[in-house]
C-alpha positions in Angstrom: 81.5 95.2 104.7 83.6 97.4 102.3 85.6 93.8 101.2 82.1 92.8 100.1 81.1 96.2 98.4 84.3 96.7 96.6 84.2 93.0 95.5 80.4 93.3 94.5 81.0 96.8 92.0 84.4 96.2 91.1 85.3 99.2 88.5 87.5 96.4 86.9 84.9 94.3 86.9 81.2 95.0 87.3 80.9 98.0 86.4 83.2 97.9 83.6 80.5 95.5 82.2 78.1 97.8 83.4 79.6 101.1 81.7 80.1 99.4 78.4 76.5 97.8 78.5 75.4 101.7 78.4 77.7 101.8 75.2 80.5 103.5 77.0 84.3 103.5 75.7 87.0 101.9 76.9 88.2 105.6 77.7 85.2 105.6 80.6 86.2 102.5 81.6 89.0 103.6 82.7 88.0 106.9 84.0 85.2 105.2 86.6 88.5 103.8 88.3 90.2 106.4 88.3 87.0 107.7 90.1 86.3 105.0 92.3 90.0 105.1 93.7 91.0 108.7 93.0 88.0 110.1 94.5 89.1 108.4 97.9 92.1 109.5 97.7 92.2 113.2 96.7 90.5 115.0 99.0 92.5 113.6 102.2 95.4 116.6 101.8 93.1 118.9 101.5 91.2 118.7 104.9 93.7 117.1 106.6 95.0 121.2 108.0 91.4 121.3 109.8 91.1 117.8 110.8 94.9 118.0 112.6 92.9 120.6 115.1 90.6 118.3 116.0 90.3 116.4 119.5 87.5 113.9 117.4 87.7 112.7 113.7 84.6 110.8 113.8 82.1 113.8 112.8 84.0 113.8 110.0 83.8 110.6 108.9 80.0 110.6 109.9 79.0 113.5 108.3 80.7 112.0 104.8 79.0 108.5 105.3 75.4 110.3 105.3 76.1 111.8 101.9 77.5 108.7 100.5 74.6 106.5 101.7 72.4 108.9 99.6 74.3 109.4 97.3 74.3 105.3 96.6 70.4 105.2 96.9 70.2 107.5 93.6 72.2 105.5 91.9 69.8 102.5 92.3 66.7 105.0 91.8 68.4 106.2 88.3 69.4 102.6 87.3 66.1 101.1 87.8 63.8 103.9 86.3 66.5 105.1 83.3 68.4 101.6 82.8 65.8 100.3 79.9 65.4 104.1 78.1 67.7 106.6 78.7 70.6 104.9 78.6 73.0 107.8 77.5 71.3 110.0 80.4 71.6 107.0 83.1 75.7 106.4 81.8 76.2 110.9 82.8 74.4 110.6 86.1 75.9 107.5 86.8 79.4 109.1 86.5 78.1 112.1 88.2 76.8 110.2 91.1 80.1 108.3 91.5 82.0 111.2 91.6 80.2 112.7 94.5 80.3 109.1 96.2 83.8 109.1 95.6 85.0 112.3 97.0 83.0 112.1 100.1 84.7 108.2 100.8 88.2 110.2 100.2 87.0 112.8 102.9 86.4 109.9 105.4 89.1 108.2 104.6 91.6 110.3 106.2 89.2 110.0 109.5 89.2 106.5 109.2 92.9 106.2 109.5 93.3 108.5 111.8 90.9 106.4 114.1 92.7 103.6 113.5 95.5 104.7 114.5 94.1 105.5 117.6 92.7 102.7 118.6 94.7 99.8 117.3 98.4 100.0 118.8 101.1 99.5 116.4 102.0 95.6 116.9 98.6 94.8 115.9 97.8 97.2 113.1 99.2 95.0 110.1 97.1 92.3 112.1 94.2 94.8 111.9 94.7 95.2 107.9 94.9 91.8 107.0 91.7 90.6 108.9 90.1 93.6 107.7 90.8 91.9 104.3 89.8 88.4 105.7 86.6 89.3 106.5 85.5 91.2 103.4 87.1 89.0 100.9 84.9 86.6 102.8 82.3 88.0 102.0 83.0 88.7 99.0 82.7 84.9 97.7 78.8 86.2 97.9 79.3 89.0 96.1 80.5 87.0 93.5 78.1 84.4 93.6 75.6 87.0 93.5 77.2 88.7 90.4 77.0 85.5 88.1 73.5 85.1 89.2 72.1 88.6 88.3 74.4 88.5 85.0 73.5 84.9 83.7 71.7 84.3 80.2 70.1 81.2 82.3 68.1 84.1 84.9 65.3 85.8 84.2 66.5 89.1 84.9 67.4 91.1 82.4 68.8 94.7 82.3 68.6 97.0 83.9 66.7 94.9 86.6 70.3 92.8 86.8 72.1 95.9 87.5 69.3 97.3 90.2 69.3 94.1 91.8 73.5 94.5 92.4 73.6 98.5 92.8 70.5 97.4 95.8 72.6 94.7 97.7 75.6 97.3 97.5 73.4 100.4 99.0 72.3 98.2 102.1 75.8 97.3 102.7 77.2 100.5 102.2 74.4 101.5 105.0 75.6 98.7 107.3 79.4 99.6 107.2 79.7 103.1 107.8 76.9 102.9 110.9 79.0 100.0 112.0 82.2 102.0 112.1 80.7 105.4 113.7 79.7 103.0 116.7 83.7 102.3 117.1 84.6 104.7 120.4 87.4 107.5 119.6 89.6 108.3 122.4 89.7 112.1 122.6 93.1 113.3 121.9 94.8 117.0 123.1 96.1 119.3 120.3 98.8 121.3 121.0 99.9 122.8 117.9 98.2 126.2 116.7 95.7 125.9 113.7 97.6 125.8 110.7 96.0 127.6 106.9 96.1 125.3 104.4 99.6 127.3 102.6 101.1 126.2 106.0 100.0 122.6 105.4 101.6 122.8 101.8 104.9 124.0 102.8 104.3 121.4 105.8 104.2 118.7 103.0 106.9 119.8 101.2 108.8 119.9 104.5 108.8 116.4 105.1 109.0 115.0 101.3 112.5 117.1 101.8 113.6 115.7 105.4 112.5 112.4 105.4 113.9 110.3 102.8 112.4 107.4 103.8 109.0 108.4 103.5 110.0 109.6 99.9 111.5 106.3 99.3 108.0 105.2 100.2 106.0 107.6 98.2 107.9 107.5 95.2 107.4 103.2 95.5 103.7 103.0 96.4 103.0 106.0 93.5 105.2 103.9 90.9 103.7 100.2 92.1 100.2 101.7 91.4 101.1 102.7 88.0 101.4 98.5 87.3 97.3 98.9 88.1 97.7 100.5 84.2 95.6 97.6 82.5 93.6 96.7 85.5 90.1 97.5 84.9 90.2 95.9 81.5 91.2 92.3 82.1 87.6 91.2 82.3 86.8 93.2 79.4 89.6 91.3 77.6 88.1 88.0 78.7 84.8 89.0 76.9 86.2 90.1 73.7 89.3 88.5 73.4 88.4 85.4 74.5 84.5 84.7 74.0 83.8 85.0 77.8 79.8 85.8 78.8 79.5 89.1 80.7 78.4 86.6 83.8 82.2 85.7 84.2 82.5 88.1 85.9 81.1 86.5 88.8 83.2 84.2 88.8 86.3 86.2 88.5 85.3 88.1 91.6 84.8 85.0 93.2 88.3 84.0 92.3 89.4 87.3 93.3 88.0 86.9 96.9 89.0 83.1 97.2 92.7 84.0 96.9 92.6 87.0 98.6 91.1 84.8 101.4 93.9 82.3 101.4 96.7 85.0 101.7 95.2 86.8 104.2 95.8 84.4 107.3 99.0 84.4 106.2 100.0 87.9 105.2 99.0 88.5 109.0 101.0 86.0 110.4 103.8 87.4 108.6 103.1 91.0 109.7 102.8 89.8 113.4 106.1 88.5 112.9 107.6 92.4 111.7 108.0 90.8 108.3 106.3 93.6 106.5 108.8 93.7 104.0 107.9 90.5 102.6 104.4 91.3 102.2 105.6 94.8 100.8 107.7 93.0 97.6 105.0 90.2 97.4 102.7 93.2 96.3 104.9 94.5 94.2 106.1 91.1 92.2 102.5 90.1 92.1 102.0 93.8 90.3 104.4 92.9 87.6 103.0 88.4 86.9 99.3 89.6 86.1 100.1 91.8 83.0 102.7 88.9 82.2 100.6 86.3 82.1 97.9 88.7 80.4 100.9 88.7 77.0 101.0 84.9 77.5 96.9 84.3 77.0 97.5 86.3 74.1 100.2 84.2 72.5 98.2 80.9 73.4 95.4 79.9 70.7 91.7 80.6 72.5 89.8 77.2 73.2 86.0 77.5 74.9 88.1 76.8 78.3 90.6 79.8 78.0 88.1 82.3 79.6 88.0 79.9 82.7 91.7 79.6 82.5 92.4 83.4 82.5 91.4 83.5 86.2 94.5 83.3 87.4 95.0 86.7 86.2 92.3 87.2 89.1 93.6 85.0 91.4 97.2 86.7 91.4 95.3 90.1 91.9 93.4 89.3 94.6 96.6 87.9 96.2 98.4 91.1 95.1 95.7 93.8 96.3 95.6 92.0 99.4 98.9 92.1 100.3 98.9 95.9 99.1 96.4 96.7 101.5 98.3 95.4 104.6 101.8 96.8 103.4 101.4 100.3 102.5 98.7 101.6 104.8 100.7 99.7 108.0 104.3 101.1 106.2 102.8 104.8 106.7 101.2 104.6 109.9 104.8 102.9 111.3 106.5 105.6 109.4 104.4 108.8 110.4 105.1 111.0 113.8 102.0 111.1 115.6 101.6 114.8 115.7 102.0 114.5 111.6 100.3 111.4 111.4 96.9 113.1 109.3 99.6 115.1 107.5 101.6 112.4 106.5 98.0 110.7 105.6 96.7 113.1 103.4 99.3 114.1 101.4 99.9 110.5 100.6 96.8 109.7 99.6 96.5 112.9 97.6 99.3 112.5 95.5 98.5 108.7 95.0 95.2 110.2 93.8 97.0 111.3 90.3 98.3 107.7 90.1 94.2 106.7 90.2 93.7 108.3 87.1 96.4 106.2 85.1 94.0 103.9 84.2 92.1 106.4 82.0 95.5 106.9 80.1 95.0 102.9 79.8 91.6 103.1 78.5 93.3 105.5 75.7 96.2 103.1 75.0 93.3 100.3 74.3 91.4 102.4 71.9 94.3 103.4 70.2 97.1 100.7 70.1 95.2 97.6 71.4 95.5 94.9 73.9 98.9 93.7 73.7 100.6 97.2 73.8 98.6 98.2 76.5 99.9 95.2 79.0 103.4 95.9 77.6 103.0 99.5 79.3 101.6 97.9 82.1 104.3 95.7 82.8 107.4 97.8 82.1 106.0 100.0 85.2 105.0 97.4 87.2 108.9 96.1 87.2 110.0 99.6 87.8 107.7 99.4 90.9 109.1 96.1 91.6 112.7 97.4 91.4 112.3 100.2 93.4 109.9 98.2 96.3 112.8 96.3 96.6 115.2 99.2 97.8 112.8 99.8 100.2 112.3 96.9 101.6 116.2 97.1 102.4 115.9 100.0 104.0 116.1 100.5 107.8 112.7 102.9 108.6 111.6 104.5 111.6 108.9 103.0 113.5 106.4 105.4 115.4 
């Protein structure tokens, strides 16, 4: 469901278009993404002290779910009866709704993996990622199709009924995927350790960034790799100014998005089965470093009416990148963690990845000030320093758990 959902309000995509149909700057832009992702992210070190102590992780992750769910359902309330008049007051509790959307999806995520890790054993949980990916990016040919239809000219819906329609379709999927996953049965498990304050849990953290160079290895590549993610919410945007695209494009680019991710996925699992998750790991990475390439080459070309349509394969190279992303790093960590530190490990990662989340606001800045083609210069030179360094790692020998 959440394949379908992330496809369907992209913060590169959708809601870019959506943030700058409210007049917003390229600066909040960038900012929603870094909210989208950072808010799932951040929160995780933080409870993961208490959630250690606990037998069950799934109240948790319920009790989060609840406030997203109506946390969503405001957000198509305030779209539908602001959208046409108050559009500077709808773009402030937009953001302000996100935020609290956000947060609460970091403080199940932590749950989530934690589950997982319970309940899928380890030869089958890069299988688990990458059909996990199958099946939303399935579904998230709909969303784009769905996308193109509430954004075309050609429709008779016009804004902010376009937008309602979307933000609708998300909040009953939404709904449907976090019920789904509280019905999934969590074995109990038996703490042993004391509780632990959170001070503990810091030094904790710093404990095993110290010890375990291989997990710093891994931190310091999965923080730099997401640092290529620099330009990524303003490709589309670059399509419609740049390059004379209709906002309704972006239906199509999620489309393309999802039909590549699709294609990989099959085979990013077969891979993983095969404990080839190195491969998948540099694929990320070098697919990280080609889209802001090929970004500097659409601007060296002369634009034609058929250059917004070519620029796809910026999208098509993402969707290939994210997905093989989402099976290497999460399945790297879970092999690499200790059981008995395994939501320590979890949420210190996710928190410190949660600063690399709000890179893309220093993007958004980049673009006001310096432009397109400076901004996927910066983009690049990181993503081949992530590229460089996922390399070392996928040449060392880590410890499976």
């Amino acid at each position: 469901m959440f394949g379908f959902v992330d496809a369907l309000i992209a913060p590169s995509l959708t809601l870019a278009v959506f943030i700058t149909t409210l007049g917003g700057s390229s600066l909040l832009v960038g900012l929603m993404a870094a909210i989208y992702n950072g808010g799932w992210f951040i929160p995780q070190f933080l409870i993961s002290h208490r959630l250690q102590q606990l037998p069950l992780k799934k109240p948790v992750y319920t009790g989060a779910a609840v406030v997203r769910i109506v946390s969503w359902f405001f957000v198509v309330l305030a779209t539908y009866w602001l959208g046409a008049t108050h559009q500077a007051l709808l773009l402030a509790i937009f953001f302000a709704l996100m935020t609290v959307y956000s947060l609460a999806a970091g403080v199940a995520g932590n749950p989530f993996m934690a589950i997982v890790a319970k309940v899928i054993p380890i030869p089958r949980r890069g299988s688990f990622f990458s059909w996990r990916e199958f099946s939303g990016t399935a579904m998230g040919l709909l969303a784009g199709y769905l996308v193109a239809v509430a954004l075309s000219p050609e429709r008779d819906l016009s804004f902010p009924q376009n937008f309602t329609l979307i933000f609708l379709v998300a909040f009953g999927a939404i709904g449907a995927g976090l019920i789904l996953f509280t019905l999934v049965h969590e074995p109990r498990e038996t703490i042993t350790g004391e509780s632990i304050t959170f001070g503990q849990q810091v030094r904790a953290a710093r404990g095993i960034v110290r010890q375990n160079h291989y997990y710093r290895r891994y931190l310091l590549t999965r923080f730099v790799v997401a640092a290529g993610d620099l330009a990524t919410p303003f490709y589309a945007i670059y399509a419609t100014r740049q390059l004379g695209a209709p906002d309704s494009i972006v239906g199509l680019y999620i489309g393309i998005t999802t039909l590549s991710a699709l294609l990989a996925t099959p085979i990013l699992s077969y891979i993983s089965d095969r404990r080839k998750l190195r491969w998948i790991l540099l694929l990320a990475a070098t697919m990280t470093a080609t889209i802001p390439f090929l970004a500097l080459l659409f601007g060296l070309l002369p634009t034609s009416d058929a250059a917004p349509y070519a620029f796809g394969i910026i999208f098509f190279a993402y969707g290939i990148g994210r997905t093989a992303a989402n099976v290497a790093f999460p399945t790297f960590l879970l092999n690499l963690a200790p059981p008995e530190q395994r939501t320590l490990y979890i949420g210190f990662t996710n928190t410190v990845l949660g600063v690399a989340t709000f890179i893309p606001v220093v993007g958004g800045l980049f673009l006001d000030l310096f432009g397109f083609t400076f901004l996927f210069l910066i983009t690049l030179t990181a993503a081949l320093g992530g590229l460089w360094l996922a390399v070392g790692l996928a040449r060392a020998h880590t410890p499976t758990y």
